[in-house]
C-alpha positions in Angstrom: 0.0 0.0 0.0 2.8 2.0 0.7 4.2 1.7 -2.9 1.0 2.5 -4.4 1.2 5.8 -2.1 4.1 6.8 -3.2 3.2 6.2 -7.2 0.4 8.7 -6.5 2.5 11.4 -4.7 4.9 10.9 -8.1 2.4 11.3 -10.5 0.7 14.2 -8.8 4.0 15.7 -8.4 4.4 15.4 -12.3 0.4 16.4 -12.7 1.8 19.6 -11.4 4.9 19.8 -13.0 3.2 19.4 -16.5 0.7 22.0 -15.7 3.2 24.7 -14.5 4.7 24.0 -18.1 1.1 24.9 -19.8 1.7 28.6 -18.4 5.0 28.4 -21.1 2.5 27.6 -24.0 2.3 23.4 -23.8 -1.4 23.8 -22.3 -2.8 20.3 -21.5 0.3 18.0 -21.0 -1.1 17.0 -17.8 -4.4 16.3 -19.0 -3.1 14.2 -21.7 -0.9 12.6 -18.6 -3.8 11.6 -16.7 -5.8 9.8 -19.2 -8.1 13.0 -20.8 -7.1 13.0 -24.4 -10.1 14.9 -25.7 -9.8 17.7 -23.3 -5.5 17.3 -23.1 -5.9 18.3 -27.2 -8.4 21.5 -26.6 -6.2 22.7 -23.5 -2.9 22.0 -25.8 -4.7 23.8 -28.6 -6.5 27.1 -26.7 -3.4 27.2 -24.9 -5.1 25.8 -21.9 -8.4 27.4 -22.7 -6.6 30.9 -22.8 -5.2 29.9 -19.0 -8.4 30.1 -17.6 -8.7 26.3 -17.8 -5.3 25.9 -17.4 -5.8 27.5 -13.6 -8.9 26.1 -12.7 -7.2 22.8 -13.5 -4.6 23.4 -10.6 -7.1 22.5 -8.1 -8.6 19.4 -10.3 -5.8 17.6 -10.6 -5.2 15.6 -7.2 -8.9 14.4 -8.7 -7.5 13.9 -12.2 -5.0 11.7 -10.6 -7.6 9.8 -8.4 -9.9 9.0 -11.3 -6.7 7.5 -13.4 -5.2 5.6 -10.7 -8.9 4.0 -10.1 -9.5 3.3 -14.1 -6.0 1.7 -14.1 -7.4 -0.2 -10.5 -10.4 -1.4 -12.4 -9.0 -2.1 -15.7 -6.8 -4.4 -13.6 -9.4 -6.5 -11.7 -8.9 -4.9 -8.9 -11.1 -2.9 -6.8 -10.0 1.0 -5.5 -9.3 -1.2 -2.2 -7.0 -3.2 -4.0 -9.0 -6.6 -3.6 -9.4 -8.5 -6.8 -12.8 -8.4 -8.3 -13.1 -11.6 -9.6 -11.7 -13.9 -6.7 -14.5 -16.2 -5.2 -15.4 -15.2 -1.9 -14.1 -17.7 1.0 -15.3 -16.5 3.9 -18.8 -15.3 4.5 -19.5 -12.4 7.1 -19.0 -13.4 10.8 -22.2 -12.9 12.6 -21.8 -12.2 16.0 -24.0 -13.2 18.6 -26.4 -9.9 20.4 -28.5 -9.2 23.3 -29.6 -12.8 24.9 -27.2 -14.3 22.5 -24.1 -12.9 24.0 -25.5 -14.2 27.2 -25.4 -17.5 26.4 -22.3 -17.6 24.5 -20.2 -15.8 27.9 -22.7 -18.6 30.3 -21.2 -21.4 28.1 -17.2 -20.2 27.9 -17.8 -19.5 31.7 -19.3 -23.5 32.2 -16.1 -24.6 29.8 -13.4 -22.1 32.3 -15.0 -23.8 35.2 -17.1 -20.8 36.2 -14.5 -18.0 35.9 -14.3 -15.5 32.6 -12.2 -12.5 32.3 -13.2 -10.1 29.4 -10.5 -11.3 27.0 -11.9 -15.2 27.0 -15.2 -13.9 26.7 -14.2 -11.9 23.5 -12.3 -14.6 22.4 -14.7 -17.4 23.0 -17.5 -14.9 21.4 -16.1 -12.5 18.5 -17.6 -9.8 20.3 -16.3 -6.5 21.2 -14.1 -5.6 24.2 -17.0 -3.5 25.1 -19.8 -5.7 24.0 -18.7 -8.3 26.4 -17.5 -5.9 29.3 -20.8 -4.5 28.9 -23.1 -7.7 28.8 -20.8 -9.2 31.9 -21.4 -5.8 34.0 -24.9 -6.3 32.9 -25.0 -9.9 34.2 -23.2 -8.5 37.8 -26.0 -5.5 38.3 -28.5 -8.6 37.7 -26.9 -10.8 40.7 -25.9 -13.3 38.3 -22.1 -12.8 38.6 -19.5 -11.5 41.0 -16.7 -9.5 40.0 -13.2 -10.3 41.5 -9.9 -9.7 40.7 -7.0 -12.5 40.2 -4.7 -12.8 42.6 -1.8 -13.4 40.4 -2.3 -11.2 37.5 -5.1 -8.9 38.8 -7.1 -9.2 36.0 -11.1 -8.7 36.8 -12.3 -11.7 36.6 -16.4 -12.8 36.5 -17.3 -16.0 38.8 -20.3 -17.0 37.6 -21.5 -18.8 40.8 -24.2 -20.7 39.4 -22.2 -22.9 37.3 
């Protein structure tokens, strides 16, 4: 991603560098640079549409550069993100569990951790959010369903889930 950075900054750089050159009398050059042909051969013609156009293109051109750079993308296969438009998709969106779901899910990893769950195995065991399961946990502990405790060795707040 980094590469393709830098290959914008370079040909906005030269964008700018060919349209500084259209105030000599080469109007256009960084139209033509950037993919316009039809209006690079007016502007090189009108000397840049008597320097009008040729000004007002000075504050087009970082979008004259992101329209080439995403025809060249797509002309590619390959979307403005850089992910190839054609590849099958192998993964399908992860769902994760809500509300009462959630629940469930943190009751189960707590039964499987022998009644004790810190935030992070809940998160892992889930796919939830840090703040989804810190949340649903506090939830369960305002509700009388779980204490809160810390571990003795690394202090971490754990939830006993004294049911279980």
């Amino acid at each position: 991603m980094n590469l393709e950075n830098n290959q914008q900054k370079d040909r906005l750089l030269v964008s700018y560098i060919l349209c500084a050159v259209g105030f000599f009398g080469l109007g256009g050059l960084h139209r033509l640079y950037n993919g316009k042909i039809g209006t690079g051969l007016l502007w090189l013609c009108t000397f840049g549409l008597f320097y009008i156009g040729q000004t007002v293109d000075l504050l087009l051109i970082p979008n004259m550069v992101d329209e080439y750079e995403r025809n060249l993308r797509l002309k590619a296969g390959v979307s403005p993100l850089g992910v190839p438009l054609n590849q099958t998709v192998v993964a399908s969106q992860v769902h994760r569990p809500t509300g009462n779901q959630l629940m469930i899910k943190l009751i189960e990893a707590a039964e499987n951790k022998g009644g004790i769950l810190t935030v992070t195995q809940g998160v892992k065991f889930t796919g939830a959010s840090f703040a989804e399961v810190e949340a649903t946990l506090n939830e369960m502990y305002k509700s009388g369903y779980v204490k809160i405790d810390n571990d003795p060795n690394t202090g971490a707040v754990i939830y006993h889930f004294h049911e279980l």
